[in-house]
C-alpha positions as CSV (number, residue, x, y, z in Angstrom):
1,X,129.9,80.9,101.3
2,X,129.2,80.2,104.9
3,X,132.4,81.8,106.0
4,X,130.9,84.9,105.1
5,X,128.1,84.6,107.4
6,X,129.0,87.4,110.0
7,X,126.1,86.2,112.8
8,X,127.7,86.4,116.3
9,X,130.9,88.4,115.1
10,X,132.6,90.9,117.2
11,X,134.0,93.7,115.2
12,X,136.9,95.6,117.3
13,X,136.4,99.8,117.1
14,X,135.9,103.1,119.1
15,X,132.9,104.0,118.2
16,X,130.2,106.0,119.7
17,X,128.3,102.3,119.7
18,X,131.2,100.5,120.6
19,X,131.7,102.5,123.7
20,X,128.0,102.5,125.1
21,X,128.1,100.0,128.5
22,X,127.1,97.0,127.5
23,X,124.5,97.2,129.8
24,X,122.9,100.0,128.2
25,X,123.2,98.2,124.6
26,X,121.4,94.9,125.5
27,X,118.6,96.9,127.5
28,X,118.0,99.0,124.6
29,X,117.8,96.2,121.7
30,X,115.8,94.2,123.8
31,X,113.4,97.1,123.9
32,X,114.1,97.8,120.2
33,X,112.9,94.4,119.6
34,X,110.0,94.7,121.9
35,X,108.6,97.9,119.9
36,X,109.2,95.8,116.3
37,X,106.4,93.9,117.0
38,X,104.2,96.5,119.0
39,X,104.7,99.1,115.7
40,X,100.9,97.9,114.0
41,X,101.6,100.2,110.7
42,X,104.7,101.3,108.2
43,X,104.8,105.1,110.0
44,X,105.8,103.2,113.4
45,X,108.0,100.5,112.0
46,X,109.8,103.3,109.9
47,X,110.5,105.2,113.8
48,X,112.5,102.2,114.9
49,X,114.0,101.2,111.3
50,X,115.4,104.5,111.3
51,X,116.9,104.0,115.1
52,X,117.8,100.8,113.8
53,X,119.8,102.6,110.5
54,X,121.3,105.2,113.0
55,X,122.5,102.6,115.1
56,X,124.4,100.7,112.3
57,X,125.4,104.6,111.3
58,X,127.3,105.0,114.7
59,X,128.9,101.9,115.0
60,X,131.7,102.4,112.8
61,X,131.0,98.8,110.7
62,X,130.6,98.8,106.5
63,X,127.2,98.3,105.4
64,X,128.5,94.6,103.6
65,X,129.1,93.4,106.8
66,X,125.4,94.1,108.2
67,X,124.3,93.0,104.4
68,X,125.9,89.5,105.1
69,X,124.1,89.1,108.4
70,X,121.0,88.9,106.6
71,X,122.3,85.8,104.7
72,X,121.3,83.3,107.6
73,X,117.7,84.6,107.8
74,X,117.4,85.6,103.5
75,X,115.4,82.0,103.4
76,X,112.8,82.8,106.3
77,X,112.4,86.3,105.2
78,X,111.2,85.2,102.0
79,X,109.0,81.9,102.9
80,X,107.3,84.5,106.0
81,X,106.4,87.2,103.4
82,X,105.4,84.4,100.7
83,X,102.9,83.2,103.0
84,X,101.3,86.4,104.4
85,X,100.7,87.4,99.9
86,X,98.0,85.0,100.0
87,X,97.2,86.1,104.0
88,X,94.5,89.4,104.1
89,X,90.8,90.3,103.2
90,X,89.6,92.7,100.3
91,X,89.2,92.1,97.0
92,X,91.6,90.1,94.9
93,X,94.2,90.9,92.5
94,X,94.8,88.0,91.4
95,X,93.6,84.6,91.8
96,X,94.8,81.3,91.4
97,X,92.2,78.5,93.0
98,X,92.3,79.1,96.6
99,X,94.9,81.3,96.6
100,X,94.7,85.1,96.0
101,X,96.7,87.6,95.9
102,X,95.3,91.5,97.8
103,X,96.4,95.0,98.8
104,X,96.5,93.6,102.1
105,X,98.2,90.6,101.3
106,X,100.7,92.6,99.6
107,X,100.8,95.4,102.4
108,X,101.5,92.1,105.0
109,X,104.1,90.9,102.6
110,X,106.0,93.9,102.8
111,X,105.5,94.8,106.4
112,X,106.6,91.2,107.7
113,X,109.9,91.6,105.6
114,X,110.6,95.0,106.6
115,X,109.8,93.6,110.5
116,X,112.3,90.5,110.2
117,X,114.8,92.8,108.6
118,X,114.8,95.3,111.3
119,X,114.8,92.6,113.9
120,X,117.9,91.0,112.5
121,X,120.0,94.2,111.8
122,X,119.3,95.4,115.9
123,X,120.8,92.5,116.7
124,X,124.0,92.7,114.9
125,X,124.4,96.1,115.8
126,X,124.7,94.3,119.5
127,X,127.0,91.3,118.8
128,X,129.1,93.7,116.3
129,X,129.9,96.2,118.8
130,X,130.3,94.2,121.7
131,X,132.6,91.6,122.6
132,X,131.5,88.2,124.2
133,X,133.1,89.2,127.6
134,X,130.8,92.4,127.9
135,X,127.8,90.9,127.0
136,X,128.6,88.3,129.8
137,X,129.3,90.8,132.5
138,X,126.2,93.0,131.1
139,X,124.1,89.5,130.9
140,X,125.3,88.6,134.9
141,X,124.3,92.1,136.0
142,X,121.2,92.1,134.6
143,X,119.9,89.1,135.8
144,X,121.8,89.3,139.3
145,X,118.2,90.5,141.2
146,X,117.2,86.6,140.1
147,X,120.6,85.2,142.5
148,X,118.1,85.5,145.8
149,X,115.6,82.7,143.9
150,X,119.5,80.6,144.1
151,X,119.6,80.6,140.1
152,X,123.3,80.3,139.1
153,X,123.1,84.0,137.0
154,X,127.0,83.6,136.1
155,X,126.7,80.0,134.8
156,X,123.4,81.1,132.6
157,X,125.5,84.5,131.2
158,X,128.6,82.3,130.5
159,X,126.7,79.4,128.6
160,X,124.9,82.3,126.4
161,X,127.6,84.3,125.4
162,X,130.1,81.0,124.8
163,X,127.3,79.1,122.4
164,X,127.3,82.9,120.7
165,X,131.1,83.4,120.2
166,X,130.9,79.6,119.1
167,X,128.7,80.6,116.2
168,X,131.3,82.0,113.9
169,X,133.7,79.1,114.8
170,X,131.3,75.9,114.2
171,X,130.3,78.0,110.6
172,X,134.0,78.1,109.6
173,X,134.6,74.4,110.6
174,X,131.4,73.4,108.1
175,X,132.9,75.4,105.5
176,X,136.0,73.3,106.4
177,X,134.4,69.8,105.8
178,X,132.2,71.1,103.2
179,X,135.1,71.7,101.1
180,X,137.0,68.7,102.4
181,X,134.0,66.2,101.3
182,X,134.1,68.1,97.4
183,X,137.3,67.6,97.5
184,X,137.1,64.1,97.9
185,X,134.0,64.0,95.1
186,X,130.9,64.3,97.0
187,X,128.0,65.8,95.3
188,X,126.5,68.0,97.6
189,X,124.3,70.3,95.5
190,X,123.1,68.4,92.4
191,X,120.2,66.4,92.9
192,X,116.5,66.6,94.4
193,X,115.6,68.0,97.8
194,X,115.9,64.0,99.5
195,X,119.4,63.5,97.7
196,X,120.4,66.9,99.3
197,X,119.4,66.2,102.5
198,X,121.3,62.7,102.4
199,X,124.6,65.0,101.3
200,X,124.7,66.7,104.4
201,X,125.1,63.6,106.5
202,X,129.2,63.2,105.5
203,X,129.1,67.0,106.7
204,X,127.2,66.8,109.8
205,X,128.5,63.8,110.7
206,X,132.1,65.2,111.2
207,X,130.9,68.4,112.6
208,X,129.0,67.2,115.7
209,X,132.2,65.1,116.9
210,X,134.4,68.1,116.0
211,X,131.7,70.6,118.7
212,X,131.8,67.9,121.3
213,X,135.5,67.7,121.1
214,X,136.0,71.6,121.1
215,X,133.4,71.7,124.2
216,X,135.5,69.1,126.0
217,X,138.7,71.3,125.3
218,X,136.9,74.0,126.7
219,X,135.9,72.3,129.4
220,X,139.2,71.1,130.6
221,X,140.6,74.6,130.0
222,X,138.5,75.6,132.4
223,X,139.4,73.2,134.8
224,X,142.9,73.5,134.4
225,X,142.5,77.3,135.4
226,X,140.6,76.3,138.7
227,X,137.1,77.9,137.1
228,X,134.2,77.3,140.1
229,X,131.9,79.4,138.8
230,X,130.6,83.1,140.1
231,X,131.0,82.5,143.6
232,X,133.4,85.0,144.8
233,X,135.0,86.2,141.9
234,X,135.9,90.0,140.9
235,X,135.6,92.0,138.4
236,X,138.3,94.1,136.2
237,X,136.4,96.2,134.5
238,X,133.5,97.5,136.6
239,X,130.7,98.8,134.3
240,X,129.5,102.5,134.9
241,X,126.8,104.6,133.0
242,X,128.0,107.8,131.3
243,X,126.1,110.7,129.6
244,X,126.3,109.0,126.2
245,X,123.9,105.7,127.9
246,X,121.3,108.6,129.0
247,X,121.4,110.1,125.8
248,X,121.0,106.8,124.7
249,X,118.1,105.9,126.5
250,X,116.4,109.4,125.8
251,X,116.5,108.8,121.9
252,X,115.3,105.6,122.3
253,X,112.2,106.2,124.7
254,X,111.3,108.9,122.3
255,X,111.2,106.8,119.2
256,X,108.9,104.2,120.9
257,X,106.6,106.3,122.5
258,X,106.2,107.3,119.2
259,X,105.9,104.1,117.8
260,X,102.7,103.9,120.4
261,X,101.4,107.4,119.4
262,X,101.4,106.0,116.0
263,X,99.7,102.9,116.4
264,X,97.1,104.9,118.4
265,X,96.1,107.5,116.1
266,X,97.1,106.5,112.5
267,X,94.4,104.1,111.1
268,X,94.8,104.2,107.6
269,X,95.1,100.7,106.4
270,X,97.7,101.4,104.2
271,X,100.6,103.3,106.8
């Protein structure tokens, strides 16, 4: 169901994860992320899978709840790795045509799963642990260095984190109207792949006026409470690094410099 779609989801705890700065959390995802794609064998990816596992392991949050994250992405994952079988040299396994199946198709297969998997559970250990608020203060102070080029930094951090907390909401209001046009005796999943598309138009119909009424709600909440932007206001909570971020850091920079020792000195095709 697409209410159990936990993408964007804020899960309240104490946590060692949960009380890292927000700062620290989006610096080291990003660079988690970064080192996903620079790991060139299983050995390397394995380093930051298991950061990625200790991660989920310190942030307090069941395992069905990371499980269901990987609901949105289930379809990419497995039309990426179907298309990298038939993607790799050697000799074949099996053939059909123009299309065969190797090792290294297999190996690619694997490795591109493993790689969208990891990618995808780093960054609901981020939106799980940290509120929409904290990633917009971490966002702002981030990117403050770029307010000498005049670049609104507090406008870009608000837009970000509102279109993420809006995730969850816009997926419970389709499950809303989804269930609203069965009710009424639509057909929405018999058929061929045109007659399917075709379906979704009573649903997205409803839901695009529903988001541009919620964003002018928004808007004129905002209004209403004098909002001008970043210019001049305060913060309550002023964000600090502790011991934990260092630590933090540390265990991180370790695992991907050895994701780049790996890279560099293991060539076996097959690790």
């Amino acid at each position: 169901m697409v209410r159990d779609i936990t993408l964007g989801q804020f899960f309240p705890g104490k946590s060692l994860m949960h009380r890292l700065d927000p700062r620290a959390k989006l610096l080291l995802v990003l660079g988690i992320i970064v080192f996903i794609f620079v790991a060139g064998n299983f050995l390397g990816l394995a380093v930051i899978f298991s950061l990625v596992v200790f991660g989920m392991a310190t942030s307090g949050i069941s395992i069905g709840r990371y499980l269901k994250s990987l609901k949105v992405v289930l379809l990419v994952i497995l039309i990426t790795s179907l298309f990298n079988l038939f993607y790799g040299g050697g000799e074949p396994l099996v053939e059909w045509g123009f299309l065969k199946i190797t090792m290294q198709g297999i190996r690619n297969c694997i490795f591109i799963a493993v790689r969208i998997i990891t990618l995808v559970l780093a960054s609901s250990v981020l939106t799980f642990t940290t509120s929409p608020t904290q990633l917009t203060d971490a966002l702002e102070r981030l990117l403050s260095p770029l307010k000498i080029f005049r670049i609104k930094v507090h406008e870009i951090a608000m837009m970000m984190t509102i279109a993420l907390r809006f995730i969850p909401t816009l997926l419970e209001e389709t499950d809303k109207i989804r269930n609203a046009q069965k009710a009424r005796g639509a057909d929405l999943e018999s058929g061929g792949v045109f007659q399917r598309v075709k379906a979704l138009i009573p649903i997205l119909v409803p839901l695009f006026v529903s988001s541009f009424r919620r964003a002018y709600d928004l808007a004129m909440a905002m209004e209403c409470r004098c909002y001008n932007g970043g210019k001049g206001r305060t913060k309550m909570k002023v964000l600090h690094f502790a011991a934990r971020d260092i630590a933090a850091f540390a265990v991180t920079g370790c695992a991907c410099a050895g994701v780049v020792l790996l890279r560099i000195f293991v060539t076996h095709p097959y690790l």
